[in-house]
C-alpha positions in Angstrom: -18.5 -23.0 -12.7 -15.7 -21.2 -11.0 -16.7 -20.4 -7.3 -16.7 -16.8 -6.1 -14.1 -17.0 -3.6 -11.6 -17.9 -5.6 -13.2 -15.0 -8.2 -12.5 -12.5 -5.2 -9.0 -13.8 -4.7 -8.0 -13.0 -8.5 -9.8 -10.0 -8.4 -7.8 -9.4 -5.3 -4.7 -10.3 -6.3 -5.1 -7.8 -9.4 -5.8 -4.9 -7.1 -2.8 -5.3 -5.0 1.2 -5.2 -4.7 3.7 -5.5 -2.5 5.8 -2.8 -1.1 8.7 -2.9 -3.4 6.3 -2.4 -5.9 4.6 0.5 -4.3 7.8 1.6 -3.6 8.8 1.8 -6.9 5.8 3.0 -8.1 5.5 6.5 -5.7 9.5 6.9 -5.5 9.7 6.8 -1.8 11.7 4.2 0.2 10.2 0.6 1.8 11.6 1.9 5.1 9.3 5.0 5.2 6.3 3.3 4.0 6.5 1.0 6.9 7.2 3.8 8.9 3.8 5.2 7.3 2.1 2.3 8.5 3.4 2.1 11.9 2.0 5.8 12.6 -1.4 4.4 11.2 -1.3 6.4 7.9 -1.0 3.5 5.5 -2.7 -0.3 6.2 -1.6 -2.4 4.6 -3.3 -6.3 4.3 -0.5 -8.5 5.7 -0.4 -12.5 4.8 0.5 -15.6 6.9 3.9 -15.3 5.3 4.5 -11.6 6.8 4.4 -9.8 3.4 2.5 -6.8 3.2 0.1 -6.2 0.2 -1.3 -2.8 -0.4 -4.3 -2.0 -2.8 -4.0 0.6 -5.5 -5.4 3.1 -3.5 -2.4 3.2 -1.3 -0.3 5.1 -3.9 -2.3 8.1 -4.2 -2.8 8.0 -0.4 1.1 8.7 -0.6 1.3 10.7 -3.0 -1.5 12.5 -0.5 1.0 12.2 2.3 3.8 13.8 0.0 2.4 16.8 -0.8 1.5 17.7 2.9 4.7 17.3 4.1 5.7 19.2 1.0 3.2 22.0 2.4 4.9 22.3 5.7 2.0 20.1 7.2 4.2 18.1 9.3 5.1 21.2 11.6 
């Protein structure tokens, strides 16, 4: 029987990506997604090795971000 913390660390490692990936993925640079993060906007889970992991959830919160600056919501 496999035990169910290792079950939520696969499930966990399925739901996640780094941000190169992210990146990639929402066509916006690593720079201003850390920058997103250090205003609080973005939250990344971070690991003993310093990487940051984001769940999928984070790329329609940029996408989110996007269009309101795109709407003038940063003035």
């Amino acid at each position: 029987m496999v035990e169910h913390s290792h079950l939520c660390d696969v499930k966990w490692q399925a739901a996640v990506m780094r941000i190169t990936e992210l990146s990639g993925r929402v066509g916006v640079s690593t720079r201003l997604l850390r920058y997103q993060e250090e205003q609080g906007l973005l939250a990344p889970r971070r690991e003993e090795n310093g990487y940051r992991y984001h769940e999928e959830a984070a790329v329609e919160r940029v996408e989110q971000i996007r269009g309101l600056l795109g709407a003038g919501a940063d003035h």
